[in-house]
Structures are given as C-alpha cells and as structure tokens.
Wavefront OBJ file of the C-alpha trace (Angstrom):
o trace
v 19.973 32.952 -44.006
v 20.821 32.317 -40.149
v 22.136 28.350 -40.154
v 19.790 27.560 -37.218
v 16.947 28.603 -39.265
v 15.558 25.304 -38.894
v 15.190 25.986 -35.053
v 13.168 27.057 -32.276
v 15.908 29.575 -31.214
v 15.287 33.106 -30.305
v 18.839 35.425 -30.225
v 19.896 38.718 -28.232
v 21.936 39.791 -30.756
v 21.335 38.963 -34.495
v 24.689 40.293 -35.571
v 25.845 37.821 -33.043
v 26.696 34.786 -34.654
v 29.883 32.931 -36.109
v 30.194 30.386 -38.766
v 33.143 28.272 -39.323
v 33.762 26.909 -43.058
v 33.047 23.512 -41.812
v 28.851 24.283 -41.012
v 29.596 24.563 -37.310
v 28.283 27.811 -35.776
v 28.081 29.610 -32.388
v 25.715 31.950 -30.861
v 25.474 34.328 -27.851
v 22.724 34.956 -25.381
v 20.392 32.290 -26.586
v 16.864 30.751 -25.822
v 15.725 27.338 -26.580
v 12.983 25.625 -24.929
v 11.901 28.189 -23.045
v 15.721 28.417 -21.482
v 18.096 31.240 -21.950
v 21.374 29.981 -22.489
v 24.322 31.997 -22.415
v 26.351 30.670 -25.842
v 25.022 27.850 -28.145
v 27.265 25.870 -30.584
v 26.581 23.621 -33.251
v 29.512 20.825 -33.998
v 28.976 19.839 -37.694
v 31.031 17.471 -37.980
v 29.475 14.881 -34.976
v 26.214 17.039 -35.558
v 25.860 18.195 -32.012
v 24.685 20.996 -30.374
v 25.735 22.544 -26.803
v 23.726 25.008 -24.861
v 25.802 26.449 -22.207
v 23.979 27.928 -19.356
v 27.690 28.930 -17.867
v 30.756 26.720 -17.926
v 30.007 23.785 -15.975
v 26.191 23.188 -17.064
v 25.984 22.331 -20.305
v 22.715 20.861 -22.342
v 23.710 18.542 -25.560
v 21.238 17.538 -28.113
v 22.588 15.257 -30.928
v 20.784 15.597 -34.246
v 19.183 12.751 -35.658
v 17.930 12.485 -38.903
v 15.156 9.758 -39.571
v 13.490 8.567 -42.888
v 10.050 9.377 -43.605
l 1 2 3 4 5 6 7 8 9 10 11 12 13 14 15 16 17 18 19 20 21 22 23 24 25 26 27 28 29 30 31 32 33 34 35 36 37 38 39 40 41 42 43 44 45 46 47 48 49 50 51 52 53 54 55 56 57 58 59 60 61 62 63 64 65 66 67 68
C-alpha cells in the first residue's frame, strides 16, 4: 500500500516513490489540490509535508491530528 494512501494525491509515475525506514516518503510529478507539483515529501518525524512546485516555491502543510 502507497503511504499517502490517505490522500488526495494523484502521481505520474506509480513506480515513483521512495520510503525511508523512518515513515518519511517522497514523490515525483505530483498533484494535490488541483496543483501539479513537481516532487512531494513527507517529513515523519515533524509530520510535514512539502510540495515543491520548483526550488524556490514551496507549499507546507503540517499534519494535525484532532480527537473525535
């Protein structure tokens, strides 16, 4: 199972993806809200993820986890 399951992300390239022993993962050729991103990355540890249009634009989204 893709680790990004849980998201609304469509990929280029399935076969595309890298995952790191410590959860974190990284894409290529992304979308995500209706924006195609060039590489996404998940940081596990400070659960953040980066969508990198190119390297200077950047869009961060920090997970947050609420009761119900």
């Amino acid at each position: 199972m893709d680790p990004f399951y849980f998201l609304d992300i469509s990929v280029d390239d399935e076969d595309d993806v890298t995952v790191y022993p410590d959860g974190s993962w990284e894409l290529t050729t992304v979308t995500f809200n209706s924006k195609k991103y060039k590489r996404a990355k998940f940081d596990n540890n400070n659960k953040t993820f980066y969508f990198y249009e190119d390297d200077s634009n950047v869009d961060i989204f920090k997970m947050k986890i609420e009761a119900a």
